[in-house]
C-alpha positions as CSV (number, residue, x, y, z in Angstrom):
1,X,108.7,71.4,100.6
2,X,106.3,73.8,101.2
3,X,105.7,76.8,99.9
4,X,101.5,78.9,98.5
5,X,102.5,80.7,95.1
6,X,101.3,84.0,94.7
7,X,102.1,84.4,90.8
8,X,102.6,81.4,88.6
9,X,104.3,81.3,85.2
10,X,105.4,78.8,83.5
11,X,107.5,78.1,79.7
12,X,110.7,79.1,81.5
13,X,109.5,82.3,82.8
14,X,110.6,83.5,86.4
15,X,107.8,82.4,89.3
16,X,108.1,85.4,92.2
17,X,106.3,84.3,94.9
18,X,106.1,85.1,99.0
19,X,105.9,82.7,101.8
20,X,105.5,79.4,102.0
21,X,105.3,77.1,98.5
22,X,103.6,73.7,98.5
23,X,104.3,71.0,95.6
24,X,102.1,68.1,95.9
25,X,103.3,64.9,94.1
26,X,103.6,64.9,90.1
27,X,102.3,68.0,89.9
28,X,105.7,70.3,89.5
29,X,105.7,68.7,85.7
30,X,103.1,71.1,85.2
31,X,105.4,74.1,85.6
32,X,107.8,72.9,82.7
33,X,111.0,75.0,83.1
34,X,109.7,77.1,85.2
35,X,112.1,79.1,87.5
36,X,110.9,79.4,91.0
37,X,112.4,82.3,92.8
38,X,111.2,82.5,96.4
39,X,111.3,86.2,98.1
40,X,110.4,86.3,101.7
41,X,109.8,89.8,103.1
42,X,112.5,90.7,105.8
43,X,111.2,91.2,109.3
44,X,112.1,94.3,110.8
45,X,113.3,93.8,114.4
46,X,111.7,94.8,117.3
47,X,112.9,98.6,117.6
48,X,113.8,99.3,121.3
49,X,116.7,101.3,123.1
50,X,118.6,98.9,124.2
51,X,119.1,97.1,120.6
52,X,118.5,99.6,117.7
53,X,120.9,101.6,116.5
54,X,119.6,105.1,115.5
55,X,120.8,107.4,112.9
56,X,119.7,111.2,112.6
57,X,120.5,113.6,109.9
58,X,119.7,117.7,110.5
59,X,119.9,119.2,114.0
60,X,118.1,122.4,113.0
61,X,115.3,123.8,114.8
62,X,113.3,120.6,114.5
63,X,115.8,117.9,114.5
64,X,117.9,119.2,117.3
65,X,115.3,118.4,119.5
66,X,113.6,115.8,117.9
67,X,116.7,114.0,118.4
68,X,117.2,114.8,121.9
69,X,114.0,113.2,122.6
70,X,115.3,110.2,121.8
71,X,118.5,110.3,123.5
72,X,116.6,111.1,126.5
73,X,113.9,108.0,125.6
74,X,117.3,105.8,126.0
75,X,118.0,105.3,121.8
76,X,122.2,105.6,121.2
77,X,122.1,107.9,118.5
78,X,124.8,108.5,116.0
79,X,124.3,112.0,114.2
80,X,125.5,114.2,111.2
81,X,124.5,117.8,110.1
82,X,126.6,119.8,107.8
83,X,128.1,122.1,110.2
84,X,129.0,119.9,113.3
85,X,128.6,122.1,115.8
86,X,124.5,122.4,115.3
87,X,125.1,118.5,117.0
88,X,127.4,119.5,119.5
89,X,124.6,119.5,122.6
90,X,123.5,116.2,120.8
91,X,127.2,115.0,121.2
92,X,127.4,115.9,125.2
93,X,124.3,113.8,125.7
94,X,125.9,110.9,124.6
95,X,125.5,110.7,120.7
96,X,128.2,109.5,118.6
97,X,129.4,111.8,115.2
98,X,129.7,110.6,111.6
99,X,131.5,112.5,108.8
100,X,128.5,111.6,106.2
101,X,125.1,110.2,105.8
102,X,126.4,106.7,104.2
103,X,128.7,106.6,107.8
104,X,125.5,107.4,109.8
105,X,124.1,104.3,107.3
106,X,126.8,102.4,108.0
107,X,126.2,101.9,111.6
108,X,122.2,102.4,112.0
109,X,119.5,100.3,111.6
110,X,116.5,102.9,111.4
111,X,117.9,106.6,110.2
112,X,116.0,109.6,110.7
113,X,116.5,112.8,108.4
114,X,115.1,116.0,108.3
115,X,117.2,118.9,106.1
116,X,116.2,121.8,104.4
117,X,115.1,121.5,100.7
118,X,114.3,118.9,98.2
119,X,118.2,119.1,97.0
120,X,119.3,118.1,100.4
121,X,116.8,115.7,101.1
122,X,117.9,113.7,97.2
123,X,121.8,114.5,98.3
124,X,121.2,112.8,102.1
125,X,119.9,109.5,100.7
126,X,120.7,109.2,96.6
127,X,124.4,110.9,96.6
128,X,127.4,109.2,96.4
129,X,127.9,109.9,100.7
130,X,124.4,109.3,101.1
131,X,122.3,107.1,103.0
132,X,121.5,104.8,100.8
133,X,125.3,104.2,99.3
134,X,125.9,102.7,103.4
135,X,122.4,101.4,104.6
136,X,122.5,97.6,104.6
137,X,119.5,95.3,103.7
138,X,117.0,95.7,106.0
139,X,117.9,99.5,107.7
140,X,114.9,102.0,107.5
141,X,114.8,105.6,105.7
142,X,113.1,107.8,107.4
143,X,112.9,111.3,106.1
144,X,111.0,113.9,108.0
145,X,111.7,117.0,105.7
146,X,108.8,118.6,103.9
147,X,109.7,117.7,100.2
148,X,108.5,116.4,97.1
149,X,106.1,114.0,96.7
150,X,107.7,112.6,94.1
151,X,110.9,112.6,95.3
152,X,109.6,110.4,98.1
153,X,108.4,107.9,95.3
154,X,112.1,108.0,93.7
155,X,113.6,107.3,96.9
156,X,111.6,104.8,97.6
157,X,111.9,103.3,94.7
158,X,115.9,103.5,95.0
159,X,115.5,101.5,98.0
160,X,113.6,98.6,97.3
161,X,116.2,97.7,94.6
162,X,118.6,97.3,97.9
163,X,116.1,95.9,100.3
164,X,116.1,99.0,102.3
165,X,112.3,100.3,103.3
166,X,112.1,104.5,103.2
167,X,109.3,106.1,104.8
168,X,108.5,110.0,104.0
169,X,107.2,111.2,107.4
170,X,107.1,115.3,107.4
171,X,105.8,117.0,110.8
172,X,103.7,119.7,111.5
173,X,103.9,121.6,115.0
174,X,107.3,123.4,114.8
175,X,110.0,123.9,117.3
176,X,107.3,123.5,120.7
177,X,105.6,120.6,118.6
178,X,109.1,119.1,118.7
179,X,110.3,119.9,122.0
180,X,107.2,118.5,123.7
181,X,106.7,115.4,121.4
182,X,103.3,116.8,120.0
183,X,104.0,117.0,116.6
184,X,101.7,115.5,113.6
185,X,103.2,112.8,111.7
186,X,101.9,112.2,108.4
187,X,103.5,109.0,107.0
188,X,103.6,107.6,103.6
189,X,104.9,103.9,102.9
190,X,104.5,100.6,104.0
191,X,101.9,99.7,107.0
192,X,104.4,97.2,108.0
193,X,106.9,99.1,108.4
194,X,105.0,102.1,109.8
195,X,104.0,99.9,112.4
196,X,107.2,98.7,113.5
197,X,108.3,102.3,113.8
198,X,105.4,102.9,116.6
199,X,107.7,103.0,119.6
200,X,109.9,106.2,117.6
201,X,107.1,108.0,116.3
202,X,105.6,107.5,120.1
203,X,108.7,109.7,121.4
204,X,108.7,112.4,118.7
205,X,104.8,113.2,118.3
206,X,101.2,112.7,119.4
207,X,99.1,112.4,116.0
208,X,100.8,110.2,113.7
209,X,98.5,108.7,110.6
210,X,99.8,106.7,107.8
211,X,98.4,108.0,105.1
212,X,98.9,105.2,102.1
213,X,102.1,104.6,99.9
214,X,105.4,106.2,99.1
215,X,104.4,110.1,98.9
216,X,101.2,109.8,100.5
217,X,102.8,111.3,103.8
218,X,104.4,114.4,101.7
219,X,101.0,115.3,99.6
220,X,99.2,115.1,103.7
221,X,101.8,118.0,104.3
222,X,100.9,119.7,100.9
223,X,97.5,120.0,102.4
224,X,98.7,121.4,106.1
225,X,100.9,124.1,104.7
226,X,98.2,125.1,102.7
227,X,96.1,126.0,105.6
228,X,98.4,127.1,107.4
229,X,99.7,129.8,104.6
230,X,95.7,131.3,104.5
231,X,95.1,130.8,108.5
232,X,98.6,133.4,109.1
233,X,97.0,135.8,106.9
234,X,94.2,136.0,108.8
235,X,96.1,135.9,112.1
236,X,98.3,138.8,111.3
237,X,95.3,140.8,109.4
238,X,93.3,140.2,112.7
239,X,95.8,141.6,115.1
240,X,96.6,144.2,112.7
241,X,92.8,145.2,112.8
242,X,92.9,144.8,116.4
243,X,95.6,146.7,117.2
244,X,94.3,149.7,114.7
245,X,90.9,149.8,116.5
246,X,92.8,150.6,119.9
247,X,92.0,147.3,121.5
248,X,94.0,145.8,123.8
249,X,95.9,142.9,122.5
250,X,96.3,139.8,124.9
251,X,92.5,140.7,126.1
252,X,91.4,140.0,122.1
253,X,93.2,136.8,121.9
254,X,91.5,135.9,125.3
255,X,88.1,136.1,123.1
256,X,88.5,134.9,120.2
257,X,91.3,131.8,120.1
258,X,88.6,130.1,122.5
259,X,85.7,130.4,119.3
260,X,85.0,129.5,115.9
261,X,88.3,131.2,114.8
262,X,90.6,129.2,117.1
263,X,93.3,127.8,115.6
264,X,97.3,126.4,116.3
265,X,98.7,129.3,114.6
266,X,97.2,131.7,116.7
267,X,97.1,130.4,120.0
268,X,100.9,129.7,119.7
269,X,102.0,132.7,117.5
270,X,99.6,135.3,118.1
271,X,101.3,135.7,121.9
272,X,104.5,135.9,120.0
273,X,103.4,138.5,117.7
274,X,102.1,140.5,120.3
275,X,105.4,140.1,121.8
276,X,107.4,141.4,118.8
277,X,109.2,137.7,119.0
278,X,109.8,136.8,115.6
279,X,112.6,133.9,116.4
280,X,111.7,130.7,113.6
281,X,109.6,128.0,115.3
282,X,109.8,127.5,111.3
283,X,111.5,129.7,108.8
284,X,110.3,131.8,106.4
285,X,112.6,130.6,103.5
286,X,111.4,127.2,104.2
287,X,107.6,127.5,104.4
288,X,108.7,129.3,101.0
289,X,109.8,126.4,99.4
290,X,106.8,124.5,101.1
291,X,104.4,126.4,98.8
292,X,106.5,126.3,95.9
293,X,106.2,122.7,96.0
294,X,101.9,123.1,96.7
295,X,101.8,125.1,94.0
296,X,103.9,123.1,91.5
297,X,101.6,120.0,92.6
298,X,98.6,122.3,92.0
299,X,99.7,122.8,89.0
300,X,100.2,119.6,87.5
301,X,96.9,118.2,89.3
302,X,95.5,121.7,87.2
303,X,94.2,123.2,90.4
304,X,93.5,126.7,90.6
305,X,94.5,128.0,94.2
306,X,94.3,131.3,94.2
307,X,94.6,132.0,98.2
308,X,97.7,130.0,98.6
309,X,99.3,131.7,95.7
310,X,98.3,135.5,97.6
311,X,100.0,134.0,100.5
312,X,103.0,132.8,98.5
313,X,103.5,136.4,97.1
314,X,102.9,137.5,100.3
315,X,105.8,135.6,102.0
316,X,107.9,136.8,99.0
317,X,107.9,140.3,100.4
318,X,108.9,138.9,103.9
319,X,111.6,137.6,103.0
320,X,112.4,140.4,100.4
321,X,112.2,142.7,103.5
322,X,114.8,140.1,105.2
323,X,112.7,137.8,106.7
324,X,113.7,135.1,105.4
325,X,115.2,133.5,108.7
326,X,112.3,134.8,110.9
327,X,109.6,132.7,111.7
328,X,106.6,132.1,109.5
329,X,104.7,134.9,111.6
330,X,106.6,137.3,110.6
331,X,104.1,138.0,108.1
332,X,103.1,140.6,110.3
333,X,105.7,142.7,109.5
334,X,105.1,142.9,105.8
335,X,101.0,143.0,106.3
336,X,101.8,146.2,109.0
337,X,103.8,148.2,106.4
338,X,101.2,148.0,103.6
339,X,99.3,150.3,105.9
340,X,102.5,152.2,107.3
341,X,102.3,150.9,110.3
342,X,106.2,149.8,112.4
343,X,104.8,147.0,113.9
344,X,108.1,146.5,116.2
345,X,108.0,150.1,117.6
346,X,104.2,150.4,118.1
347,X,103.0,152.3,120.9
């Protein structure tokens, strides 16, 4: 019978080892009692349309059409949000309803979630209706939200003790990154499995990067949000500026988002700003929580921060002002009244 040992112990002790084990004539006297416990990783089918069976957890701004995408990529999708009739577009496309995340498990081979805060996120896959309670061995977690690092390593954790392999996965991009299949995918977990995920992630964005183990993915978006809290401040300060000095709006952005100071945020939400169009690509109250959790990592890694606390505090008066459910650029409305100025009725 053959079978390589990885990890050999003998008086009685268990032998864990993967593969194949060979045991050449005589020579198993020399393990004594040992106890040989053979664990072979479990393949991960071929994900396609026409076979796997998708779940997806959060039709918000994101998921709604994250999920579409892959309705529309021919994946049958069985869905669940909190209040069922965010799915309700998702449901005339074709995709099948479930009560709770474990009856989304129940049917689904890979299953998709991305919810609000870190409290959702450990109530989707660790509650009592949650994914893990109904995922059999085998299915894949894969949670998009922006969360905790080490919630990621918990939940991963969780599921290895049932055979189940969780990816943390959050995007960056917001709601066009999401309806065009651009969005950045920064991925934490197992290659293997990461790999095998290539044809989804290939629908849904257009830079994904594993970046190493459990939490990797959700420490990459620790470092996104943290640029992009600094970058809006200087977007909104720079059309503020612009906009005191009499220039003529569209023609600045013209100038400069093609330079050194080009970035995402303000090619994409400097024309909205311009436009008084404060609708969330992302909202406020989440980016919120984003750099709570930045801050509460810089913190414990005792880094001192200082421009993404200012933007923190910053955001605190948007949403004090009630922003909250605006989009992230509505920053702009806070900056403008420091100086007095009413942004929305501006001449």
């Amino acid at each position: 019978m053959p079978v390589y040992l990885n990890e050999l112990r003998s008086h009685g002790r268990d032998v864990t080892c993967r593969g194949r084990l060979d045991i050449l004539g005589t020579s198993i006297k020399s393990l004594y009692a040992c106890r040989i416990q053979q664990v072979t990783p479990m393949a991960i089918p071929p994900i396609q349309p026409n076979s796997t069976q998708i779940g997806w957890i959060g039709t918000g701004v994101m998921g709604s059409s994250m999920a579409r995408r892959l309705i529309e990529a021919g994946y049958s999708l069985t869905v669940h949000n909190r209040t069922r009739a965010k799915c309700n577009e998702l449901l005339e496309l074709g995709a099948a309803w479930a009560e709770t995340p474990r009856d989304v498990a129940a049917v689904s081979n890979v299953i998709f979630s991305i919810v609000g805060f870190p409290a959702d996120v450990r109530e989707t896959a660790l509650g009592e209706e949650g994914t893990l309670a109904g995922a059999q061995p085998g299915t894949v977690l894969v949670d998009m939200t922006t969360s905790q690092p080490s919630l990621a390593v918990e939940i991963a954790e969780e599921a290895k003790k049932k055979e189940v392999y969780s990816i943390d996965a959050p995007v960056s991009g917001g709601d066009l990154g999401a309806k065009n299949g651009t969005l950045s995918i920064m991925v934490g977990g197992d290659r293997d499995v990461f790999e095998a995920l290539e044809p989804c992630w290939n629908v849904l964005g257009k830079t994904i990067v594993r970046q190493g183990g459990p939490g990797a993915g959700q420490h990459t978006k620790m470092v996104n949000q943290t640029l992009i809290a600094t970058n809006m401040i200087g977007v909104c300060e720079s059309l503020l500026y612009a906009y005191k000095a009499g220039l003529d709006l569209p023609t600045v952005l013209k100038s400069v988002s093609g330079g050194a100071a080009g970035s995402w945020s303000l090619s994409n939400l400097g024309p909205r700003i311009i436009e008084n169009n404060f609708d969330p690509g992302f909202y406020v109250e989440h980016f919120l929580k984003d750099m709570g959790i930045a801050l509460e990592e810089a913190r414990r890694m005792k880094l001192a921060l200082p421009g993404l606390a200012l933007a923190e505090q910053l955001y605190r008066a948007v949403q004090a002002q009630g922003h909250g459910r605006d989009g992230t650029h509505a920053l702009q409305l806070a900056l403008a009244s420091l100086s007095k100025v009413d942004w929305i009725h501006r001449q």
